[in-house]
N, C-alpha and C positions, 0 to 999 in steps of 0.2 A: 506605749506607742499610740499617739494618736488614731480614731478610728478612720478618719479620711487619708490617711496616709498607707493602709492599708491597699494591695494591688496584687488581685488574683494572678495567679500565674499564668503564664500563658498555654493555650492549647496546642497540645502537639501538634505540627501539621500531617494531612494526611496527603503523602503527594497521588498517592491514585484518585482519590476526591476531586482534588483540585486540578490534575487532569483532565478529569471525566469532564466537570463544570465549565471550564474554560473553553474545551470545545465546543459545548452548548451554549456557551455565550457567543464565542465566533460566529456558531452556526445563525444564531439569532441576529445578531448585527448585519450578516449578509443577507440575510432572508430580508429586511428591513430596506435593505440600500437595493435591492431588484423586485423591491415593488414599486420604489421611484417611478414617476409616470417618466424620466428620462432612460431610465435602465430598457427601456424596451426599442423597439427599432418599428414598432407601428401604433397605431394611435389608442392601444390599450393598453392599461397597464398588466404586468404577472400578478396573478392570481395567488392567494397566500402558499395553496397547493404547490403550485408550479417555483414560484421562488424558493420556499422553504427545499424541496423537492432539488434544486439547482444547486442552493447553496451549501447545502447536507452532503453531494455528489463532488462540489469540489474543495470543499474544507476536509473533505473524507478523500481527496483525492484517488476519486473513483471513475468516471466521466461517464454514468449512465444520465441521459438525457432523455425527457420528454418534449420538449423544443430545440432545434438545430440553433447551436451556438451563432454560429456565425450570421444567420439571416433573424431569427428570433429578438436576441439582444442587440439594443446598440452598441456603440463602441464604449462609450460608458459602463454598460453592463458588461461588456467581454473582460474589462478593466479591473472591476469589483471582481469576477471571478478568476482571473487572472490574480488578483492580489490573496483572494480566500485559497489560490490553491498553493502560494508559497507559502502563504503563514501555515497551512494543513498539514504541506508536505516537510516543510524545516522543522514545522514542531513550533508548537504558542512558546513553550519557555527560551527555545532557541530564538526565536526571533526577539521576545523582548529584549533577553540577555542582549543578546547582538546589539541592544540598541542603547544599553543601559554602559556595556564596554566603549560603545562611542561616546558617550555625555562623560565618561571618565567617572562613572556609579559604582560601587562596593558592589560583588555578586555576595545577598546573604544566604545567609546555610540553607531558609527554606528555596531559597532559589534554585540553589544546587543542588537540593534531594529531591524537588520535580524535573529539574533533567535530567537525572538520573534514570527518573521512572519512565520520562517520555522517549530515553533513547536505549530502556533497555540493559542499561548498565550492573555491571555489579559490587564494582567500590564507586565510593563516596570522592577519591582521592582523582585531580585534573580532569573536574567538570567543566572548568571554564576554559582551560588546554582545547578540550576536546569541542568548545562551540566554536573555536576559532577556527579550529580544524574543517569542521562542519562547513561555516560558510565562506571559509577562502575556498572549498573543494565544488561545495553549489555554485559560485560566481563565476568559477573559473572555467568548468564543465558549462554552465547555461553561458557565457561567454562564446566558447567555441561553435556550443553549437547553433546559438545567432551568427556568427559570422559564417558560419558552413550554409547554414537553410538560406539564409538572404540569400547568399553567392546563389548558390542553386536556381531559388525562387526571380534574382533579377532578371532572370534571361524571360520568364513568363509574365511578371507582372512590374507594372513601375516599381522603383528603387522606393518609395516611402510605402507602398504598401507590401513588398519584399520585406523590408525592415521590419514590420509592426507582426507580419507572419513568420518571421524568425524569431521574436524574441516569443509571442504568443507559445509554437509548438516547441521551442526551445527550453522553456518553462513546464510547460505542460510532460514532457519526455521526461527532465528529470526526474521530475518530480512523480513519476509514474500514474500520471492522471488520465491522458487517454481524451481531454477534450481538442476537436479542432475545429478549424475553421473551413474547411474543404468543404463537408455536407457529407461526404463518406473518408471519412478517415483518411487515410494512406494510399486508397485499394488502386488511381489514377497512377502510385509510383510504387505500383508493386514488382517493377520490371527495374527501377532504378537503382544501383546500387552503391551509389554516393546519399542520396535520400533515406535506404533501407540500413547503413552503415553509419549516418549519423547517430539517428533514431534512438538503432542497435546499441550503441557505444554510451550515450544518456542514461539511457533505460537500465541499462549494465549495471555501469556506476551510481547510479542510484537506488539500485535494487540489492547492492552488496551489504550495504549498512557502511557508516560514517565511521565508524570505529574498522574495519576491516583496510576499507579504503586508505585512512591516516596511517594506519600500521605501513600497508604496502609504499606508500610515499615516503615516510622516514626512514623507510628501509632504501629506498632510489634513491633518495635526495641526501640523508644523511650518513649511509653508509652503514643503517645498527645491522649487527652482528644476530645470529645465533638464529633459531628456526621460528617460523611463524606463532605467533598463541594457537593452544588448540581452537581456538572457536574460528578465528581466522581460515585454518587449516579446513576446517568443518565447512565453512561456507563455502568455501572455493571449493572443494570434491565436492558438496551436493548439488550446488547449481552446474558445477560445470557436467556432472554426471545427468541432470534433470533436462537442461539443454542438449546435450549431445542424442539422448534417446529421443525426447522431444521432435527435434530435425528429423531424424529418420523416422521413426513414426511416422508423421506429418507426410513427409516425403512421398513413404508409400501406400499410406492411408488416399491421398487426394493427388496422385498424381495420373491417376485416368479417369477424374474425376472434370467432366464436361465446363461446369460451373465457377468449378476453382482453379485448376492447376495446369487440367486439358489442353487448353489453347496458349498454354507460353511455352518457351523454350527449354533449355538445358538448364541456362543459367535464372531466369525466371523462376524455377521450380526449388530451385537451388536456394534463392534467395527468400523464396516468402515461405518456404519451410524452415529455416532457421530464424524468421520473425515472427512465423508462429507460435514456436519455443517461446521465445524470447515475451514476446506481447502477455502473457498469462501470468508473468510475475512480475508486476500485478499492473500494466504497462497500459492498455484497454485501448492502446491502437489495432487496428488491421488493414493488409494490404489485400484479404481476399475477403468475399461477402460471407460474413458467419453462419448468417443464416442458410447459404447454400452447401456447406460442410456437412459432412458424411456422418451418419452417426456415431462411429466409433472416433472419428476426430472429436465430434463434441461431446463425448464423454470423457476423454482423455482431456483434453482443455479442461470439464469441472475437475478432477484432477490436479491438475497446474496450479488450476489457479485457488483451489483449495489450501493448497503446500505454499501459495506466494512467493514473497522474497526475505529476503535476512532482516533480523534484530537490528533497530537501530537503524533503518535506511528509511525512504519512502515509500515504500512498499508492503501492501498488510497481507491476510493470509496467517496460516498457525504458523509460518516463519520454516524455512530451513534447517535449522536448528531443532526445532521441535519437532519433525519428519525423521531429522536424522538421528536422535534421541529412541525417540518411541521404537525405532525397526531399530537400533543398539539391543536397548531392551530385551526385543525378542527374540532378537539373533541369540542373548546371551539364557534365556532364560531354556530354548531349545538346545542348549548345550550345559543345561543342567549347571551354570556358572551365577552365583553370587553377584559377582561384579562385573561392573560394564567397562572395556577395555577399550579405549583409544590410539592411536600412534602412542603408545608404550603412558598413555594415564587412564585416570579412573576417572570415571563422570559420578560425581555426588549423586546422593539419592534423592537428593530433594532435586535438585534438576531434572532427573527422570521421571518423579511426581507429577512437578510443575506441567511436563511436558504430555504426559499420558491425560492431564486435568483438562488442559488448552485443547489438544484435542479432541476429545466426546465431548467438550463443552462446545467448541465449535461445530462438530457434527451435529449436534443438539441442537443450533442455531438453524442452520442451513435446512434440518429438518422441518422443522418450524416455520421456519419462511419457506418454504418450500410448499406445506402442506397450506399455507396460509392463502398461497397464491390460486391453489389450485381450487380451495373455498370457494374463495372471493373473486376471482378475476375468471375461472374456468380456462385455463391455459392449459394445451398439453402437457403429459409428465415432464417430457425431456425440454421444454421450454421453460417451465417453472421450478424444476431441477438447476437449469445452468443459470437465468435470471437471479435465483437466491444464492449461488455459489457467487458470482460476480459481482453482488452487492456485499456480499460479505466479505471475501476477498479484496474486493476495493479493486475491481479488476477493471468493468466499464462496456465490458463486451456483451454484444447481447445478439440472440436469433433475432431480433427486430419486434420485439413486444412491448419494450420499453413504454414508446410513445403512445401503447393504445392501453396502460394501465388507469383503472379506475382511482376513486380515493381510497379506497382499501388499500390497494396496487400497491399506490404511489406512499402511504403511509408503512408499509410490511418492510419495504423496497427500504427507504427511510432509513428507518430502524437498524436494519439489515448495517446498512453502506456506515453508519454511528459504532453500532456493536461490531465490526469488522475494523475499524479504523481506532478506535480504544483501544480494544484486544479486549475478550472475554476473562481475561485472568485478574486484568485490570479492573477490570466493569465489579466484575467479582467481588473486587479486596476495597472497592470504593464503597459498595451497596450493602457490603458485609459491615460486621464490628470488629475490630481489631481485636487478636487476643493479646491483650498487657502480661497474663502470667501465664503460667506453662500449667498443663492439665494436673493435680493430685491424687487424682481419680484413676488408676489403670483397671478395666475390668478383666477375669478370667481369661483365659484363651481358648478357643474351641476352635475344632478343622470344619470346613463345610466343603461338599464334594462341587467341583467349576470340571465344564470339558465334556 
């Protein structure tokens, strides 16, 4: 054989690598296009901090801000950010695929084992099924709710600036990002309940995960038979059980509460306690001021919004599933049980691994940023407590400290909304080396006393 015809083999891919990078490249390219001296809306341009800072927040679709969207950037920049938070929230491989399925392109196998990774998946088999899925169900959802928010917003403002703020928070909702254009979020239609209901309804279906969703539509539309997947099953009891206590909480945590809940009605109280629930996974609207919230509401909120939303949706946080795993666990190991017991299955052991890893790695995080903040920036416990839960989370919400972080702040903050928006398991298995063979090596066994 010739020695020029020789050709190394190719390298494995690794798709949590090329997750991790792809984001970093995103985040880069956006950082880039809002320091444009046109990206701004006054005669300066964003500062590498402040851009980098903006576009990290909604490629991570997170929506902590240190400058107000709406008055800060021009239309230009609300644009860029608007476009970094679909490509964030759909996922980089989804969108290219989606665009690769338009030009009528082959999806190749490495294609299909980074969506795999970026939606969480666990077979290899109808990746490309499942992106079609994806974004007939985002088009259709951000559809509705353009045409709901315009409808709403024309009675208030002209019909082309109604349209440009329906598809903006339309966008922004599903995709559970939390940036808007008001200057205080929601809090003006905290009382509305076509407004509170659209929102609600986005933020929902978006926060289920793409695969959940698909399932429950082929089951409407096609008519399949038989009982939901467990993980299906899993997400809908946890969210729906995390929201219902949520509400109530909320309810009667801040319902004689002056600042928040005090001065509205029946149905007022009714409604911004079930979008309080709802806002934390991992959604970073509000209809009430956070900062004026009770302290055991924003403890509960770090809570929330620690848990997030489901696998595979837009919404980050240690997921649902991993909440609802770990308390399996321990339910099972207080009962002196082996195995972990579902609606009549067994959860693998490495799913319960994975899931006990995600979260002390993520608590690990949030400690960390947490302690980082309080270093550096000197911000109250419970300010630099829910700031680093929210950045991590990918949540958006904040007591109002955001805007007066330093560079430490704003770089911890960063990080935080990055390592929250990957997931830590990933970050992990990217920065880690892959094990090719399995260990030969067992050592001894010994007991050590725990408890």
């Amino acid at each position: 054989m010739p020695l020029n015809s020789y050709r190394r083999p190719p390298t494995p891919v690794n798709p949590a690598k090329a997750l991790v990078v792809g984001f970093l490249i995103t985040i880069t390219l956006g950082t880039g296009l809002l320091m444009l001296p046109v990206a701004t809306g006054g005669p300066e341009n964003a500062g590498p901090t402040t851009a980098l800072f903006t576009a990290t927040s909604a490629v991570c679709v997170t929506g902590l801000i240190v400058e107000d969207t709406g008055t800060y950037w021009s239309t230009f920049g609300q644009v860029v950010i608007l476009l970094m938070i679909q490509i964030g929230g759909l996922g980089i491989m989804t969108m290219s695929t989606g665009v690769a399925l338009v030009l009528g392109r082959r999806v190749a196998l490495r294609s299909r084992l980074m969506i795999r990774e970026s939606m969480g998946e666990i077979s290899l088999q109808g990746m490309v099924r499942l992106v079609r899925y994806v974004l007939a169900i985002a088009l259709t959802c951000q559809a509705i709710g353009f045409v709901a928010i315009t409808a709403r917003l024309a009675s208030v403002y002209p019909l082309g600036r109604a349209a440009y703020l329906g598809v903006f928070h339309s966008i922004s909702a599903f995709n559970n990002a939390g940036f808007d254009l008001f200057g205080t979020s929601l809090e003006e239609y905290v009382a509305d309940p076509f407004m509170n209901m659209i929102v609600i309804g986005l933020v929902v279906v978006g926060g289920l995960g793409f695969t959940v969703v698909s399932e429950i539509y082929r089951r409407r539309v096609y008519g399949a038979r038989g009982p939901l997947s467990l993980h299906a099953r899993i997400v809908l009891l946890t969210s729906g059980v995390l929201l219902a206590i949520g509400a109530i909480f909320f309810f009667l945590s801040e319902m004689g509460n002056p600042e928040t809940m005090g001065a509205l009605g029946s149905g007022g109280r009714i409604l911004s306690s079930i979008f309080m629930a709802v806002t934390p996974r991992t959604a970073g609207f509000n209809t009430l001021p956070t900062g004026s919230l009770r302290s055991a509401s924003l403890f509960f909120l770090v809570l929330l919004m620690f848990i997030g939303g489901s696998p595979g949706s837009t919404a980050g946080g240690i997921k649902t599933t991993t909440f609802f795993s770990v308390l399996a666990r321990v339910w099972a190991t207080t009962r002196s049980s082996n195995d972990v017991q579902v609606f009549g299955r067994r959860l693998p052991g490495q799913v319960l691994d994975h899931s006990l890893a995600i979260m002390v790695v993520s608590a690990a995080l949030v400690f960390l940023g947490t302690l980082g903040l309080l270093v550096f920036e000197g911000f109250p416990m419970a300010d630099s407590l829910f700031e680093a839960t929210s950045a991590f989370g990918t949540v958006g919400l904040s007591t109002g400290v955001t805007p007066h972080l330093g560079l430490a702040g704003r770089l911890i903050v960063t990080v935080m909304m990055y390592a929250g928006r990957v997931g830590p398991l990933t970050l992990t298995l990217a920065l880690g080396k892959s094990a090719t063979t399995k260990e030969s090596l067992r050592y001894p066994q010994e007991e050590v006393m725990i408890g």
